[in-house]
NUVEXFI-544688 format. One record per residue (C-alpha): residue number from 1; residue in three letters; x, y, z. Coordinates in Angstrom, 2 decimals. Layout:
BEGIN
     i    aa         X         Y         Z
   NUM   Ala         X         Y         Z
...
This chain:
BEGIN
     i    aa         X         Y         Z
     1   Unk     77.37     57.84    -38.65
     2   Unk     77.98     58.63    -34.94
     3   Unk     79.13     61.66    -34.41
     4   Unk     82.65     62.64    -32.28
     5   Unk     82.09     62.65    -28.47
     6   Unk     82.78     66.51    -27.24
     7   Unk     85.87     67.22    -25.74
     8   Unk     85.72     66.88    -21.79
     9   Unk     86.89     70.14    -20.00
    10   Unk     90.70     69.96    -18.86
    11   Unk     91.83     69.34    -15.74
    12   Unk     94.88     68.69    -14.15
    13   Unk     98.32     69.56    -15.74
    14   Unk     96.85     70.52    -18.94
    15   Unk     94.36     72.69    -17.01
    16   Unk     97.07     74.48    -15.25
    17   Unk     98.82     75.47    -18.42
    18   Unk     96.21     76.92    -20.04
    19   Unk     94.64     79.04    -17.77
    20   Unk     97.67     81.23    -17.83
    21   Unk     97.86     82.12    -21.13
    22   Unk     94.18     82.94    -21.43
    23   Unk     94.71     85.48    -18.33
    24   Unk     97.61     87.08    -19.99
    25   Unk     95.48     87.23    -23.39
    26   Unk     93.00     89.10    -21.47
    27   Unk     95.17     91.71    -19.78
    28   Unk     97.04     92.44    -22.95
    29   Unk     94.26     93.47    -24.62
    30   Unk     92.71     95.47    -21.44
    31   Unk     96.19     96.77    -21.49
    32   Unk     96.05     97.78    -24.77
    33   Unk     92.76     99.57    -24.69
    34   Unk     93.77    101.29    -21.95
    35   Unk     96.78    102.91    -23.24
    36   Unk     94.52    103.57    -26.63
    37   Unk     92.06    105.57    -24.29
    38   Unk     94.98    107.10    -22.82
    39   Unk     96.55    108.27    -26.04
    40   Unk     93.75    109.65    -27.39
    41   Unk     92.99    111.79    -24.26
    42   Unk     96.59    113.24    -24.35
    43   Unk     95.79    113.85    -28.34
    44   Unk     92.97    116.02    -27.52
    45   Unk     94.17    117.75    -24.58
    46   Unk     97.53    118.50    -26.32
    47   Unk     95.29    119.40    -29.75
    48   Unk     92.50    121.46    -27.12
    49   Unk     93.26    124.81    -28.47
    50   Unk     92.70    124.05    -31.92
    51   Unk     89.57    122.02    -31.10
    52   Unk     88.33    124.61    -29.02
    53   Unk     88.56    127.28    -32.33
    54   Unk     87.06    124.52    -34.45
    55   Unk     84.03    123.97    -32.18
    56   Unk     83.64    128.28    -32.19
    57   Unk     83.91    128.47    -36.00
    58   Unk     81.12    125.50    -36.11
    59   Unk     78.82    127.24    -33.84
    60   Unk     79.46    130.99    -35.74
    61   Unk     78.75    128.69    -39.22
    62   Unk     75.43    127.40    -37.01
    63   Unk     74.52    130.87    -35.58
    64   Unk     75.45    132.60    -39.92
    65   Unk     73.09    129.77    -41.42
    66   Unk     69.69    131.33    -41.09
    67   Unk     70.75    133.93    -42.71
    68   Unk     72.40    132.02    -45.56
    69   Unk     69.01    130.40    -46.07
    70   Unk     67.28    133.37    -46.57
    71   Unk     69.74    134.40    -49.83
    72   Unk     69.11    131.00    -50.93
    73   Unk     65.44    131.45    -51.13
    74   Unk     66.11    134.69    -52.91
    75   Unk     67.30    132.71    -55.93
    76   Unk     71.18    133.11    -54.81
    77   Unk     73.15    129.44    -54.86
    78   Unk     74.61    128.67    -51.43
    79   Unk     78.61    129.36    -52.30
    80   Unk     77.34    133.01    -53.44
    81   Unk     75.37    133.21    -50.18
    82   Unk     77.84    132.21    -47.88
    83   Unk     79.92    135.12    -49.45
    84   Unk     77.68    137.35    -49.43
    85   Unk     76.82    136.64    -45.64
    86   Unk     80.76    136.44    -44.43
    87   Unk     81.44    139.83    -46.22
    88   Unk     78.43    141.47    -44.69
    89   Unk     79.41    140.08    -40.92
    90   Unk     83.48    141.07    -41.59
    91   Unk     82.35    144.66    -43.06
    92   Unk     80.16    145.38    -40.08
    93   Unk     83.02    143.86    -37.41
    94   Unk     85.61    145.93    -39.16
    95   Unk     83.48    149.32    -39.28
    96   Unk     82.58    148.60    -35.36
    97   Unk     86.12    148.34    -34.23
    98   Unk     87.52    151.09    -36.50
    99   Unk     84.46    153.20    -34.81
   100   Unk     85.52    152.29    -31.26
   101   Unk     89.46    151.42    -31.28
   102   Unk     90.43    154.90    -31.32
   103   Unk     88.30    156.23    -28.51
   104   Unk     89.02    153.33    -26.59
   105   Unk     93.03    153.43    -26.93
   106   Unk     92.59    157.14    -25.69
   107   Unk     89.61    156.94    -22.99
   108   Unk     90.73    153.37    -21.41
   109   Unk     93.96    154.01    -20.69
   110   Unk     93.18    157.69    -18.89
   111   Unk     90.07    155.88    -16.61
   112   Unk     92.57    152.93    -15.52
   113   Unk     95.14    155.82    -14.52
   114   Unk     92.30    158.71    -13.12
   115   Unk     90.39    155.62    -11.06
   116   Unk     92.88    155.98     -7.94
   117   Unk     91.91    159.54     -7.86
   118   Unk     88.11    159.08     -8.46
   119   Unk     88.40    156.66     -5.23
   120   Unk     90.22    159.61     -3.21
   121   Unk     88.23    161.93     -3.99
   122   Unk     84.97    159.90     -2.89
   123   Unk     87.15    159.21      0.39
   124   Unk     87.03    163.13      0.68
   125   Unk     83.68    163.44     -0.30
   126   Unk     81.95    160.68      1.89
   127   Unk     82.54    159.98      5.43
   128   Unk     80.83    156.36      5.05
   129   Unk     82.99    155.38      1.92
   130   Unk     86.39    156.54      3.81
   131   Unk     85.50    154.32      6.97
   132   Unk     84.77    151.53      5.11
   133   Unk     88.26    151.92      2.84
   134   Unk     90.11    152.64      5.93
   135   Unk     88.32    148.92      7.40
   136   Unk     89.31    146.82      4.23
   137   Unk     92.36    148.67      2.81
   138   Unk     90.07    149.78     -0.20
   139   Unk     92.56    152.29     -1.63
   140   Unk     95.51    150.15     -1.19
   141   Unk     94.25    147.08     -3.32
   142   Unk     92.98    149.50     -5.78
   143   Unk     96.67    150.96     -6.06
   144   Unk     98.36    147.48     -6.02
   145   Unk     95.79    146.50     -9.00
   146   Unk     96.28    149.80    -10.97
   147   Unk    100.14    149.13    -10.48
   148   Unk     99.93    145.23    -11.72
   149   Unk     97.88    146.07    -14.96
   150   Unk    101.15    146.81    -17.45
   151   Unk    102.49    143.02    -16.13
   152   Unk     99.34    141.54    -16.83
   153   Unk     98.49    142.42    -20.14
   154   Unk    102.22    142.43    -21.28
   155   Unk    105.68    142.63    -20.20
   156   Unk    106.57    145.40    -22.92
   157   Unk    106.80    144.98    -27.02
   158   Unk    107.38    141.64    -26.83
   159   Unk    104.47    140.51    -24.84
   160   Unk    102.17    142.94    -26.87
   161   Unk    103.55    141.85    -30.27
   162   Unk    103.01    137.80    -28.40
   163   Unk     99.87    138.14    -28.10
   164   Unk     98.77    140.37    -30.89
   165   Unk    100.17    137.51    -33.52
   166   Unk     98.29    135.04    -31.14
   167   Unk     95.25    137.37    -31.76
   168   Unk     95.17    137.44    -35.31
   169   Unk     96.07    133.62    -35.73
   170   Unk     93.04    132.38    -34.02
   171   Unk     90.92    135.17    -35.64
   172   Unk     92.00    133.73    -39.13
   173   Unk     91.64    130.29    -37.86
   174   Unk     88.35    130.56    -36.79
   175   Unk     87.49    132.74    -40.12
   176   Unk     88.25    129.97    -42.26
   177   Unk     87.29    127.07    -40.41
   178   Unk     83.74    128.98    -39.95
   179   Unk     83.65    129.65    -44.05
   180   Unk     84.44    126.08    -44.39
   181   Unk     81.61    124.74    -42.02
   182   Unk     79.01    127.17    -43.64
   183   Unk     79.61    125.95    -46.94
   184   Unk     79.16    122.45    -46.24
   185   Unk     76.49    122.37    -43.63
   186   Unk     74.54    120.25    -45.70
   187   Unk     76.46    118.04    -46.23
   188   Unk     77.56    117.43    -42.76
   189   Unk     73.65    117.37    -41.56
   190   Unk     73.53    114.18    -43.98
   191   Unk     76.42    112.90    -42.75
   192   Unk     75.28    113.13    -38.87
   193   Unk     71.70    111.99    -39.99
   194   Unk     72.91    109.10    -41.78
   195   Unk     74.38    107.92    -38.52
   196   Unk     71.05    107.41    -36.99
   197   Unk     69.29    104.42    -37.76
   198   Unk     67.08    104.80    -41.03
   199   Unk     63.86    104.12    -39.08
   200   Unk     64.33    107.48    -36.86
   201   Unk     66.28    109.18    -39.85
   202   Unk     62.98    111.73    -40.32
   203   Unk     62.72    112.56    -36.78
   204   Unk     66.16    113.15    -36.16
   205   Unk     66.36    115.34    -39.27
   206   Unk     63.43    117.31    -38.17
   207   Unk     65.44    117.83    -34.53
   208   Unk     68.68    118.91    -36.30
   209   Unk     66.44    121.61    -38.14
   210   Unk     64.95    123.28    -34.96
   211   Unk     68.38    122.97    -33.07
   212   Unk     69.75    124.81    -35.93
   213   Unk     67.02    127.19    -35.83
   214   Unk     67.47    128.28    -32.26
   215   Unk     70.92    128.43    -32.00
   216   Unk     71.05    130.76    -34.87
   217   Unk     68.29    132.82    -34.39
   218   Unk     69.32    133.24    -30.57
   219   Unk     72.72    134.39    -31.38
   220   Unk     72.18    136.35    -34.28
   221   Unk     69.60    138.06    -31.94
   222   Unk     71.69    138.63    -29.01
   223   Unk     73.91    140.10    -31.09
   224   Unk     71.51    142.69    -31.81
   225   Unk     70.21    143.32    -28.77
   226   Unk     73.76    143.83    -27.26
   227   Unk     74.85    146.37    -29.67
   228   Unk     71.44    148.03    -29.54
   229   Unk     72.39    148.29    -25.52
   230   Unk     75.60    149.33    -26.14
   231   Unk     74.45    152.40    -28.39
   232   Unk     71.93    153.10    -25.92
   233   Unk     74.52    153.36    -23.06
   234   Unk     76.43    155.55    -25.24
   235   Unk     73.96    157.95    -26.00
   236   Unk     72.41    158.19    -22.69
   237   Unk     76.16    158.46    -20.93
   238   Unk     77.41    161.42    -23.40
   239   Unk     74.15    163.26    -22.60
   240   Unk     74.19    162.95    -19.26
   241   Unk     77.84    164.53    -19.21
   242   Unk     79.72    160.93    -17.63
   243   Unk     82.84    160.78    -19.01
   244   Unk     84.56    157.62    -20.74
   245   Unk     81.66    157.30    -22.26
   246   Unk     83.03    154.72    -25.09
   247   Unk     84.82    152.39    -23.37
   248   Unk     81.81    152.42    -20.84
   249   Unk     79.61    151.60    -23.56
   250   Unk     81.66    148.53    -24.95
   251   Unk     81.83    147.08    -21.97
   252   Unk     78.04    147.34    -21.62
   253   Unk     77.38    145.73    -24.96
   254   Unk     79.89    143.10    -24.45
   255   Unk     78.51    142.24    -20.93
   256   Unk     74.68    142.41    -22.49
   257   Unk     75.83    139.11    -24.34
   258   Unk     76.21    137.33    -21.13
   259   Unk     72.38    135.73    -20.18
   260   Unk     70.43    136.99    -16.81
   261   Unk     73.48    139.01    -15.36
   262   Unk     74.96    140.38    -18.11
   263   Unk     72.93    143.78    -18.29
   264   Unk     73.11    144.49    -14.47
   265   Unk     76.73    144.16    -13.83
   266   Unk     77.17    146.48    -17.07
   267   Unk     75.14    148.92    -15.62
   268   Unk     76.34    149.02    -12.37
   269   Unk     79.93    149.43    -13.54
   270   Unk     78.31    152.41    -15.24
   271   Unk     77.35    153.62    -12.25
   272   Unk     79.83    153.31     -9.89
   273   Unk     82.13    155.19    -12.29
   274   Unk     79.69    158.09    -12.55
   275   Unk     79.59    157.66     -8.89
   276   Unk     83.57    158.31     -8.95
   277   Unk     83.55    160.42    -11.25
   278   Unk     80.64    162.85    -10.75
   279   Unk     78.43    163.80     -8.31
   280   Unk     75.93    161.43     -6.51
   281   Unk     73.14    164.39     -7.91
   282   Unk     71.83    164.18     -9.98
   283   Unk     74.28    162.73    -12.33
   284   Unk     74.50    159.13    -10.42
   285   Unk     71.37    159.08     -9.77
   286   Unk     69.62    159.80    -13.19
   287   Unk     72.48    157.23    -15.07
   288   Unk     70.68    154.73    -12.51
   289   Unk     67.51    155.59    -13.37
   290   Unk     68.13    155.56    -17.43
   291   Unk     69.62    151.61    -17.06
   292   Unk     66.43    150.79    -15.26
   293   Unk     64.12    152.30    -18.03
   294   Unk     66.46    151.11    -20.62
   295   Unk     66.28    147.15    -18.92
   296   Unk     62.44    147.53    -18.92
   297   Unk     62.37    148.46    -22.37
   298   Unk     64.87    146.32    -23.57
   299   Unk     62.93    143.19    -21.84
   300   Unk     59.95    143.87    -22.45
   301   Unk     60.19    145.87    -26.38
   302   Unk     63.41    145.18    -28.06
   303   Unk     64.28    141.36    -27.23
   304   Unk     60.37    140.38    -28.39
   305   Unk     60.69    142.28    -31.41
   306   Unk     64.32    140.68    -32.24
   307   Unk     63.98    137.58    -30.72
   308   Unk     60.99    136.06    -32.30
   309   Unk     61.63    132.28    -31.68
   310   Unk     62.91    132.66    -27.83
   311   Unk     64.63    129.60    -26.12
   312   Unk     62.28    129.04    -24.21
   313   Unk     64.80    128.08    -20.93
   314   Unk     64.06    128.79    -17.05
   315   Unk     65.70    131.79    -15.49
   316   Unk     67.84    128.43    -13.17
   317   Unk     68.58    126.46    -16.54
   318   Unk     69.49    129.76    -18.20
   319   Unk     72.02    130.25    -15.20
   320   Unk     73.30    127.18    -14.52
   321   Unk     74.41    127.10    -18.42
   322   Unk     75.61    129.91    -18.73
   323   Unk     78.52    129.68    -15.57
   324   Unk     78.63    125.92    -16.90
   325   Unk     79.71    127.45    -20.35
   326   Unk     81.70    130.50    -18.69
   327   Unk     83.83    128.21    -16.62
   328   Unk     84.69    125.66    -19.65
   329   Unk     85.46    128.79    -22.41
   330   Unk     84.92    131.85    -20.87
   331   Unk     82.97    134.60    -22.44
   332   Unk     82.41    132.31    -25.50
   333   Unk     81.51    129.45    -23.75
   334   Unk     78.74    131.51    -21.68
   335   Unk     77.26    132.57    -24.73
   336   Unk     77.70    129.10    -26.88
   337   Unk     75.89    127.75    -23.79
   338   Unk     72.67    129.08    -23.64
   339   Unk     71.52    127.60    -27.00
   340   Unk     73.11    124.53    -26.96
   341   Unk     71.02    123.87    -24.05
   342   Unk     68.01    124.75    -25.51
   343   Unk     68.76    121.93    -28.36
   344   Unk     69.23    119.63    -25.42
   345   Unk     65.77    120.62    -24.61
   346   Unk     64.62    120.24    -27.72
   347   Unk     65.64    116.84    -28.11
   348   Unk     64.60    115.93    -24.76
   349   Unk     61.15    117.19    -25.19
   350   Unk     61.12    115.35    -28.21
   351   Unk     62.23    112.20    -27.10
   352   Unk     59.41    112.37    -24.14
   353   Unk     56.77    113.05    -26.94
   354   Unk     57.60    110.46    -28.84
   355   Unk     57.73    107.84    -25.24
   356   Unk     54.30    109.62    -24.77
   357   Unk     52.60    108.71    -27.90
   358   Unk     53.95    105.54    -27.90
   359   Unk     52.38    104.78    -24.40
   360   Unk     49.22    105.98    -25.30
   361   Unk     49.02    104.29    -28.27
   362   Unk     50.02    100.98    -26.46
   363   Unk     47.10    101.98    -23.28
   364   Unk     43.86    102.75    -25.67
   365   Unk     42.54     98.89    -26.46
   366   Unk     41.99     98.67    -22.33
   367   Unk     41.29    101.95    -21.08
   368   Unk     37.29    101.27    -21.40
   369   Unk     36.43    104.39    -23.92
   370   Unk     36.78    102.96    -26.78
   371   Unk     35.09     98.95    -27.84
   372   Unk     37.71     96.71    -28.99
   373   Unk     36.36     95.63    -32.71
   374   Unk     34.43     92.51    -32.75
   375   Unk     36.46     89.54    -33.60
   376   Unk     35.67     87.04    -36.68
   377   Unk     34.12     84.53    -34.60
   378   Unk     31.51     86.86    -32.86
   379   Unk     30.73     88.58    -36.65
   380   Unk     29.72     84.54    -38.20
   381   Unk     26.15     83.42    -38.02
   382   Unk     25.57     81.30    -35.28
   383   Unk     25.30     77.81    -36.12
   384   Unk     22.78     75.43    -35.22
   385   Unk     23.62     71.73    -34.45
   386   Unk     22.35     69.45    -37.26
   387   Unk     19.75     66.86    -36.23
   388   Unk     20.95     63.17    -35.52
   389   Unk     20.85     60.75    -38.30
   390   Unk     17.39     58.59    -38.03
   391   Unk     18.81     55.41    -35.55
   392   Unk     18.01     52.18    -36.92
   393   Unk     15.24     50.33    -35.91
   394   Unk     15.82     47.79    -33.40
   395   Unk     14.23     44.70    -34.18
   396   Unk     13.77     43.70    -30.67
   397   Unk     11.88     46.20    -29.56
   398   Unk      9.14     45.84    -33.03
   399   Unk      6.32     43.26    -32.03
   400   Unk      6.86     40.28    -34.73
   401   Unk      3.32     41.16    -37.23
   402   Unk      4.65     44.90    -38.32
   403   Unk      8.30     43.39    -39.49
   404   Unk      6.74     40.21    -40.68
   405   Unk     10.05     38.64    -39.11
   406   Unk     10.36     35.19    -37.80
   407   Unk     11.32     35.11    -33.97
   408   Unk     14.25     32.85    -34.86
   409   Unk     15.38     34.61    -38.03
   410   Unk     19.08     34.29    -38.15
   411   Unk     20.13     37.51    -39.39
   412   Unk     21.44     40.11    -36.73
   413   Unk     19.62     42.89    -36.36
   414   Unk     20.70     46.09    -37.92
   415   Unk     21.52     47.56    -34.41
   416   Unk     23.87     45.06    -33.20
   417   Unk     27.83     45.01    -35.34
């Protein structure tokens, strides 16, 4: 049966009236995946602030979930863990705050007002310093930024009471979202593993595992280290005899968290105010001297001995994410930043190990170290060509007394068919 001809391409009229409504087929749907890309970027940036607490509360849950493991190996289940772990942290943030809040509602407020008056009387003090404030207008910007403060952090009660509720609702936000992410960790690393294609399932499990590793032991870590720096700054600012001591020494811990720069700018805020404040000896000079010792130390004894599994990040890439970080979120983001990169890293360096092998392998047959294995036909026995079958006689060339033959026999000979 033959079958139908194919349909010969329009052209013409018909032609004509087609091609229309295939173009407007096409830009209706471009049109409509535009506006669907548009949509959803006005969803998130309208929803930002409440993604922004749910991607904190995820890396807190991240940062808690070492230490959730180690209950678990100690025979606890992981819902008794958790709690264990989230009462622990709110305890400890609770008796830290209740330890500094007071001093700091009484010594802040006195160092913002007293600063104008540390800065005069270093004017009086140093002939250098009053040039150099007379050249820039140094007192004058100081007085214009003392004087702005109250407007900035709140236009009376009701900006205080603004953003106190605004406070404590992303506090309890981020509380609960981080409880919720802790508890089902698991369950989510299945879920992002089983989005991976089930032939790089194990490798991408074992990635997730030493991202989660590093983020959590770096933060838990720097945690440590900052309020070990922050006690330290304390100590060494009350015996020395510089005043403000405890708001001086939250800002140091608080600026520790911040990778490479962090430490020096807390330390030199230190000691400009003991500059302002006290004299240049030996007061200033030995609160210099203690930060350096107390850098060296904290480089090269207290962050080893904390930070056991170190991220492992150039002092540039350690930078560069951390004012990447600082300029998306802030403070948060700068410390968020550090580790994330270092799972970048991790799955980069994995990824190139695993293109590595992979070449290798593929290079060994021809790289001339190693003999390819001999095939199947060089392993036979050789084989030897069988004789030829014994030819016939030919008659012809026999004299006629060995065949006993007549010369005019009429049979053929056996050569000839």
């Amino acid at each position: 049966m033959d079958e139908p001809a194919a349909r010969p391409p329009l052209s013409g009229p018909e032609d004509a009236r087609v091609r229309p409504v295939m173009l407007f087929r096409r830009g209706f749907y471009v049109s409509l995946g535009v506006l669907g890309a548009a949509a959803a970027a006005a969803a998130v940036y309208t929803a930002r602030g409440v993604l922004i607490w749910a991607l904190v509360a995820l890396f807190l849950a991240v940062s808690l979930d070492p230490a959730v493991r180690l209950l678990i190996r100690w025979h606890l289940s992981r819902g008794m863990a958790v709690l264990v772990v989230i009462v622990v942290a709110l305890g400890l943030t609770v008796a830290f705050l209740l330890s500094v809040i007071p001093a700091m509602a009484d010594q802040a407020p006195a160092l913002v007002k007293a600063f104008p008056h540390y800065v005069a009387s270093l004017q009086d003090r140093s002939s250098s310093f009053r040039q150099f404030s007379d050249r820039f207008h140094f007192s004058g910007q100081i007085d214009k930024l003392v004087a702005s403060l109250p407007a900035r952090v709140g236009s009376g009660a009701l900006g205080f009471t603004k953003s106190l509720l605004s406070a404590l609702a992303a506090t309890l936000t981020v509380t609960v979202l981080t409880i919720y992410f802790l508890v089902d960790l698991p369950r989510l690393e299945r879920s992002a593993v089983h989005l991976v294609p089930r032939a790089h399932r194990a490798r991408f499990d074992r990635i997730g595992e030493v991202m989660v590793d590093k983020v959590g032991s770096y933060m838990i870590g720097n945690i440590l280290i900052s309020l070990v720096a922050g006690l330290a700054a304390f100590a060494g600012l009350t015996a020395l005899g510089v005043p403000y001591a405890v708001p001086l020494a939250f800002l140091v811990a608080v600026t520790d968290l911040i990778p490479m720069v962090g430490a020096t700018l807390g330390a030199v805020i230190c000691i400009v105010v003991a500059l302002l404040a006290t004299r240049l000896w030996p007061t200033t000079v030995l609160v210099a001297a203690f930060f350096v010792l107390y850098q060296q130390l904290e480089n090269y004894l207290i962050a080893p001995r904390i930070m056991r599994r170190p991220v492992q990040l150039g002092p540039g890439a350690v930078l560069l994410a951390g004012l990447i970080g600082g300029a998306a979120l802030g403070l948060i983001g700068a410390l968020m930043a550090i580790p994330v990169a270092a799972g970048i890293k991790v799955l980069l360096s994995e990824r190139l190990r695993t293109r590595d092998a992979a070449d290798a392998d593929a290079a060994t047959p021809g790289d001339g170290q190693t003999t390819p294995p001999p095939s199947q036909s060089s392993m036979a026995p050789p084989q030897t060509t069988p004789p030829d079958p014994p030819r016939p006689a030919n008659r012809r060339s026999r004299p006629a007394a060995n065949d006993g033959a007549r010369p005019d026999d009429p049979t053929p000979p056996a050569g000839r068919h």
